[in-house]
Backbone as a ProteinNet text record, in pm:
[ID]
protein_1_A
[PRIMARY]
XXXXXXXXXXXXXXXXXXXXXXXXXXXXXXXXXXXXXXXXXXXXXXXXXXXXXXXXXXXXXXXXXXXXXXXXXXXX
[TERTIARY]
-4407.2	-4350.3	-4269.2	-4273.4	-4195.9	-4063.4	-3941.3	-3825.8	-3768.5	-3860	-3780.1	-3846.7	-3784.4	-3872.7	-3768.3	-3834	-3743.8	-3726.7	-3635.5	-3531.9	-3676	-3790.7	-3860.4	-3982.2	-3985.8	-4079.6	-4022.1	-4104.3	-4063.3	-4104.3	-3997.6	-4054.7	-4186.3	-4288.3	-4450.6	-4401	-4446.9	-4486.4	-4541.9	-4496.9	-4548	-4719.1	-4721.4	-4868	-4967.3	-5026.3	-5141.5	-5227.9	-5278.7	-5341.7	-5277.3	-5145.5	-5097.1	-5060	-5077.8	-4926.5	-4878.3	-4865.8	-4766.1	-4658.5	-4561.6	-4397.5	-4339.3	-4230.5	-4235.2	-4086.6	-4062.6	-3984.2	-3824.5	-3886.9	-3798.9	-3776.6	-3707.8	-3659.4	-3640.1	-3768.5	-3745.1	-3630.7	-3563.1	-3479.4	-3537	-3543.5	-3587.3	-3512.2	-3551	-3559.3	-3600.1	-3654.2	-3713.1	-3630.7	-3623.7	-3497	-3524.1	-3606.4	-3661.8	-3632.7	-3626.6	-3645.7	-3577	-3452.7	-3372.9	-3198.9	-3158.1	-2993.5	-2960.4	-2872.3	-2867.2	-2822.3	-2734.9	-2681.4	-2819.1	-2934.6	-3018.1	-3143.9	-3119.7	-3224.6	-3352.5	-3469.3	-3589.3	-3566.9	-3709.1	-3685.5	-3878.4	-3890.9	-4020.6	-3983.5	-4091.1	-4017.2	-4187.9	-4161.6	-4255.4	-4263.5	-4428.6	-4377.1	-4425.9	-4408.3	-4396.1	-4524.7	-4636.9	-4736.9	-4762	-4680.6	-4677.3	-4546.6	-4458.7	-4303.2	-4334.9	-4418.4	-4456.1	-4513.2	-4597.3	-4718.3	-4606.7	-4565.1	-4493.2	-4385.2	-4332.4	-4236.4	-4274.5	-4410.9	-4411.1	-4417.7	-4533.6	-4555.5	-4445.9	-4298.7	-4234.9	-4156.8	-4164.3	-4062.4	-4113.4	-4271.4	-4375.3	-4354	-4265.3	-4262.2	-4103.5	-4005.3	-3866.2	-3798.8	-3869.6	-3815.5	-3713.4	-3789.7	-3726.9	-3533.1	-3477.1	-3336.1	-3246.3	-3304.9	-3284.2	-3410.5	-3397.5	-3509.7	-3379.2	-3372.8	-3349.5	-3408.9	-3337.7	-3393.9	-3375.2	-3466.5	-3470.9	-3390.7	-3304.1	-3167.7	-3058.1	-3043	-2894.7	-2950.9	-3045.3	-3089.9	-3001.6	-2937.8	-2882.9	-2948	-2931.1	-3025.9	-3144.9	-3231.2	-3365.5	-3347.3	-3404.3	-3429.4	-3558.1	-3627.3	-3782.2	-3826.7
1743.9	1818.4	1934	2024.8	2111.2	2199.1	2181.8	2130	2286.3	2377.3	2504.6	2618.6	2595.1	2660.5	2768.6	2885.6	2985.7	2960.3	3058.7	3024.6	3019.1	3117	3135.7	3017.1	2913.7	2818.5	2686.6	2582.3	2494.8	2368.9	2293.5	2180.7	2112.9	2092.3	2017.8	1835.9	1794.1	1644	1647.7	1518.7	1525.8	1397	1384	1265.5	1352.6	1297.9	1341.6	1440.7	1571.4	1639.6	1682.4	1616.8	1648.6	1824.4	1854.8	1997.4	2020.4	1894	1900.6	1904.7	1996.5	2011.3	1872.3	1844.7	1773.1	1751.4	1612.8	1565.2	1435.8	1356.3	1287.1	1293.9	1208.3	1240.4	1102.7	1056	928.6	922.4	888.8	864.5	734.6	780.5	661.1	649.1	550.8	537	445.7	473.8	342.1	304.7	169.9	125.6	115.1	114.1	94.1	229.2	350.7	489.8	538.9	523.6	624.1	537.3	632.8	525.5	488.4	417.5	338.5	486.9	612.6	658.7	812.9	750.1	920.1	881.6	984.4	947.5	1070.1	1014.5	1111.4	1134.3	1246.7	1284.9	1297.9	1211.3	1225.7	1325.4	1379.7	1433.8	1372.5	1347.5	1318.1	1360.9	1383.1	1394.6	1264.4	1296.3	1141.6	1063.7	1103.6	1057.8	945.4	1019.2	942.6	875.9	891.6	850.2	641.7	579.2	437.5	429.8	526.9	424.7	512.3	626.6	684.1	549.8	552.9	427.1	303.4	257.3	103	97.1	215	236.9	200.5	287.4	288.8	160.5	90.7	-7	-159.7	-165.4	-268.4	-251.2	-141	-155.9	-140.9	-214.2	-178.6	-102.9	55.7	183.6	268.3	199.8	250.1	246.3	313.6	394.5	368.3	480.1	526.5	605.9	633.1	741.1	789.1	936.2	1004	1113.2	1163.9	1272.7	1408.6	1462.4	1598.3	1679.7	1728.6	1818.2	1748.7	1643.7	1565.4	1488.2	1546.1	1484.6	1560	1513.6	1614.1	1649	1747.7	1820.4	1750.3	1797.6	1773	1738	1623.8	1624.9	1539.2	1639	1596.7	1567.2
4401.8	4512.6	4458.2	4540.5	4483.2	4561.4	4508	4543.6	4556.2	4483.1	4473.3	4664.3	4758.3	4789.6	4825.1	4883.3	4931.3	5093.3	5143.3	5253.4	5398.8	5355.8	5497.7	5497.1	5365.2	5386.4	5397.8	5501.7	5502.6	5472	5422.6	5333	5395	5298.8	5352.4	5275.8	5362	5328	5181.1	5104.5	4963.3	4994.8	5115.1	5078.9	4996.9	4931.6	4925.6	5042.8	4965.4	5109.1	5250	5287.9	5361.5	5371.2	5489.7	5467.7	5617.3	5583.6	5772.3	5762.5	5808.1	5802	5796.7	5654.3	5632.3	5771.7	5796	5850.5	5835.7	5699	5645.7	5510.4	5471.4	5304.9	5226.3	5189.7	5104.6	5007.8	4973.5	4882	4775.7	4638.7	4576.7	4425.5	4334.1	4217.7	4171.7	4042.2	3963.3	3846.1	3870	3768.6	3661.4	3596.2	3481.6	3406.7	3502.3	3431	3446.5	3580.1	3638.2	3651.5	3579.8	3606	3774.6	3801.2	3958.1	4022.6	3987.4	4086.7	4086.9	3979.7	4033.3	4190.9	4237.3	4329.9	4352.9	4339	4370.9	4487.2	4517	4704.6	4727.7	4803.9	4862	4970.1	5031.5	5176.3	5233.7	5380.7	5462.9	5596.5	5666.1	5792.7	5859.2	5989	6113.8	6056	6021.8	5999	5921.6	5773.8	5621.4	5624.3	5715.5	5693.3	5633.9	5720.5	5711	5593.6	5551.4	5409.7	5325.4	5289.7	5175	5155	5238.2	5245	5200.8	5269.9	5196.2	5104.6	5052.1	4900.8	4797.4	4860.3	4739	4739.4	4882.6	4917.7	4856.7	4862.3	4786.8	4656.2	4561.3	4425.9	4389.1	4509.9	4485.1	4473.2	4497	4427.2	4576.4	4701.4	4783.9	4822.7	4894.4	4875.5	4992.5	5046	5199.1	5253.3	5359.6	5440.2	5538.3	5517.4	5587.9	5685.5	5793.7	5863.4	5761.7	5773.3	5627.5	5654	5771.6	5777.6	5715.9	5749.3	5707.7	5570.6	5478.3	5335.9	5258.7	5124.5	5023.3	4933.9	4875.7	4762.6	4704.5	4703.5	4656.1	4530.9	4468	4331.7	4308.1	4253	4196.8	4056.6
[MASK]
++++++++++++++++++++++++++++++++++++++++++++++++++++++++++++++++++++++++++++

């Protein structure tokens, strides 16, 4: 995903193939790789918000899910 965007584009869903304005903000990490306080950022829209999620939630990595205005800084 890519985290850098400028001010007139708006964030796309990271699914696969998707490019539907994205709408939420997975919050994740994997413990194995990432100390407890870093967190990745999926972003999703309404569509992918459920499988992006189980995905990460079926391998423990899941966080929070937020709404993508009230998400804090992107980190990819």
């Amino acid at each position: 995903m890519n985290a850098s965007l400028s001010a007139d584009e708006a964030p796309i869903c990271s699914a696969k193939g998707c490019r539907a304005p994205a709408e939420w903000a997975l919050r994740w990490n994997n413990p194995r790789l990432h100390t407890p306080e870093r967190r990745k950022t999926w972003l999703a829209c309404a569509d992918h918000r459920s499988s992006l999620g189980d995905f990460l939630a079926a391998r423990g990595f899941l966080r929070e899910v937020a709404p993508l205005p009230a998400s804090p800084t992107l980190d990819v």
